[in-house]
N, C-alpha and C positions, 0 to 999 in steps of 0.2 A: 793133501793128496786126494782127497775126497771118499767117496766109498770105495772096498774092493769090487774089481769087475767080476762080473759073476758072467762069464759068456754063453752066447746062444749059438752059436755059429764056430767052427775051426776051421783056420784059413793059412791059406802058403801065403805070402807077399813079397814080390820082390821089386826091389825100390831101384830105378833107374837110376843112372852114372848124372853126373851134371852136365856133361858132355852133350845126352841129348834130354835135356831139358828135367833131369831129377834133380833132387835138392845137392846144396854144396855140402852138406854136414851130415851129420849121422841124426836121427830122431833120438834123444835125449835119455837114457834109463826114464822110468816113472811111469807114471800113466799120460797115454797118448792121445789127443782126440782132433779128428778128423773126420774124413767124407768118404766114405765108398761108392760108388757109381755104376749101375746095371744099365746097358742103353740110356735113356735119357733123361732117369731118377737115381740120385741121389741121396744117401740115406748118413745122418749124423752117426759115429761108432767110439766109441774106446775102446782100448786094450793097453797091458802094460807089458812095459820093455824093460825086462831083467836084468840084461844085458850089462855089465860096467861101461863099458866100451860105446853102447847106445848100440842102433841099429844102422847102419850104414850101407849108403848109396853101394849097389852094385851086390848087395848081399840079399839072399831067400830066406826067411825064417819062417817057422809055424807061432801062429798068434789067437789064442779066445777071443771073440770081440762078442761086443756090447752094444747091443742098436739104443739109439734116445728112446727110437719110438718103435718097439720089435714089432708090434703087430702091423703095422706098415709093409715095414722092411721084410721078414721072414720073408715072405709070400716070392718076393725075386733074389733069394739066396738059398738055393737046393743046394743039394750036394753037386758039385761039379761045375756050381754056375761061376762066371771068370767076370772078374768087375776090375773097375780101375780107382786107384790110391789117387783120391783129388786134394790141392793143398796149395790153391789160387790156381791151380793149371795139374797137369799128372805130371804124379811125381811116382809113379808106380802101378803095378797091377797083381792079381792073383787069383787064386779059384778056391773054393769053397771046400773044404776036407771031408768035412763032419758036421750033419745040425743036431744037435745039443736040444732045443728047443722049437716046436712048432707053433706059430700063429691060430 
């Protein structure tokens, strides 16, 4: 499972229907990793999904994330800033809670 996330950022996400173009399945319990996206960057993230159940299309949860590379990323995730859940195409969106840690 690798290390625990230790996050920098608290974040709402809410993971689009399949319907229009979100994944068919729930993200998996465990630790997660994927892409967040501010305008036209990109930044690698994990977090983990508690959840039994996993996390599932058409649902908002709050999530710690974890940048690869934080000193990058920080800098385009303030509080408030709204990005989108990438994962070959969006599969979701959300906005920034809380940072935890600055760049």
């Amino acid at each position: 499972m690798g290390k625990p996330v230790t996050p920098e950022i608290i974040v709402e996400i809410t993971l689009y229907p399949s319907e229009v173009g979100g994944r068919k399945g729930a993200i998996l319990q465990g630790e997660y990793r994927g892409v967040l996206g501010v305008g036209s960057e990109n930044f690698s993230v994990r977090f983990f999904v508690p959840f039994e159940d996993g996390f599932s299309p058409s649902r908002t949860q709050r999530f710690g994330v974890q940048f690869l590379v934080p000193e990058a990323a920080l800098p385009h995730f303030p509080a408030g800033a709204e990005f989108s859940v990438w994962e070959g195409r969006v599969i979701g969106s959300g906005r920034v809670l809380e940072v935890l840690r600055h760049a």
